[in-house]
Every structure is written in structure tokens, then in C-alpha cells.
N, C-alpha and C positions, 0 to 999 in steps of 0.2 A: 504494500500500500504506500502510495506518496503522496504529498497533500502540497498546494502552492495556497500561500495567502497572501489578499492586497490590502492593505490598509487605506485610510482615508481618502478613497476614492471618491471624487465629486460626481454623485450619480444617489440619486434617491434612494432609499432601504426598501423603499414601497414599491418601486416602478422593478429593481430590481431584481426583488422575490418573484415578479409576476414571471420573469424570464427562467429563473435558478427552478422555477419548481417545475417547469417544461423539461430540463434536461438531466433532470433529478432520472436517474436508473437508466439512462441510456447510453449505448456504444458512446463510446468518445469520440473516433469516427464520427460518427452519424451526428452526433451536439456538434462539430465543429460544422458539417455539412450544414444543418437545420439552424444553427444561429447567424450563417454570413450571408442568409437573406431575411434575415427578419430584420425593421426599421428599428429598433428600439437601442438607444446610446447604451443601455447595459449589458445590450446583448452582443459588442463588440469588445465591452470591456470582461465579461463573464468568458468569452471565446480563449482571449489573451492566457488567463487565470487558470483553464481548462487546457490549452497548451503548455502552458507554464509545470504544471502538476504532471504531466505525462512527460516531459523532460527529465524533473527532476526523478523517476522513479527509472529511465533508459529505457520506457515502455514504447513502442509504434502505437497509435490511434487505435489500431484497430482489434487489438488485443485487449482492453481492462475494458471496464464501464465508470459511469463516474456513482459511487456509494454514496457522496453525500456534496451537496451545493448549498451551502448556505450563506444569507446573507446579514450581516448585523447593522444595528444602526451605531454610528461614531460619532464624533462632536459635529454641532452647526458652526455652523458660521453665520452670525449676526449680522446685518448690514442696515442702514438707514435709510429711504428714500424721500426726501422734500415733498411735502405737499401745501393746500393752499393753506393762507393763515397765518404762517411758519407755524405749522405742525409736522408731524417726520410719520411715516410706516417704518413696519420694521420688516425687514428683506430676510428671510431664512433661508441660508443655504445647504443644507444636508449634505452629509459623506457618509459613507460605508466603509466596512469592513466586508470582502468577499473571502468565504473559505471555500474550497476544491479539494474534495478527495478521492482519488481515484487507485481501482486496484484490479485485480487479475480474477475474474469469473469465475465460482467455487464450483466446481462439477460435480454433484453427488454420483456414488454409484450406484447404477440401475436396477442392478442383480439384489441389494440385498434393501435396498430403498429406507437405507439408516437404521437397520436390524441388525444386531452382530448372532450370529451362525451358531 
């Protein structure tokens, strides 16, 4: 098993999960396939993350699946925007934390279907 994680990445917690829970148990292969056409800014950073973890483990794509995608929420970032009056909004910027972990397909045996003999 090899896991890649990104820290404070400028990408919603919330827009993010909607993508991690799509590629939650699939080939790795296949999530890098099915993520580099979908529109969604997390879904390029989730791709990166997903490459990332299969690197570190000397796996090829098409061998592991990913066990777990998760996404955390991290610090905001505060911002102020002018408005009329001189009064101000307050601008929230959200980061994540992405975890990836990815590992090599458990093959049960067929013959004894997790019985010992």
C-alpha cells in the first residue's frame, strides 16, 4: 500500500469530496482515465494526488485500485471585500487536505472461499 498526500490545496472540501467519492474503489487506470475529462478544478488536482501515490509505491496504473480518497477540510483564508457605506464582506477562501491511498487487489481463493480445510 502507498498513500500521497496534499496539503493546503486551494480547492473547496465540499466540491472536492463530490469528485474523491467517484473514484473511491476504482482501477487507478480507469480514475486517471474518468477524471481528465470531467470539468471540475478538483478533479485535476485529485488526478495529480492519484498519480502521485502510485509513484510512490513503483506500482503501473493498472495494477492497484485506489482503497481510500479522502478529502479534509484545512485552514481558510479570510479576505475583505468593500462594499457601499464603507462597510466590508468577508471573502472565505477554503483549502484542503487530499489523502490517496492506493494498493495491490486482495485475490481471495476460490476453492476454499475463506474456509481452512
Amino acid at each position: 500500500m502507498s498513500r500521497a498526500l496534499l496539503k493546503f490545496s486551494r480547492v473547496s472540501p465540499i466540491k472536492a469530496r463530490l469528485v474523491a467519492r467517484e473514484v473511491q474503489g476504482m482501477n487507478a487506470e480507469l480514475a486517471l482515465a474518468s477524471l481528465e475529462f470531467m470539468p471540475n478544478k478538483a478533479a485535476r488536482i485529485i488526478s495529480k494526488v492519484i498519480a502521485s501515490a502510485v509513484a510512490n509505491g513503483d506500482y503501473e496504473p493498472q495494477e492497484v485500485i485506489i482503497t481510500s480518497c479522502r478529502v479534509d477540510k484545512a485552514s481558510v483564508m479570510k479576505r475583505w471585500r468593500p462594499r457601499a457605506r464603507g462597510t466590508a464582506t468577508r471573502i472565505l477562501k477554503p483549502t484542503a487536505h487530499i489523502l490517496v491511498e492506493v494498493a495491490e487487489p486482495v485475490i481471495e481463493d476460490a476453492k476454499n472461499n475463506g474456509k481452512d480445510a
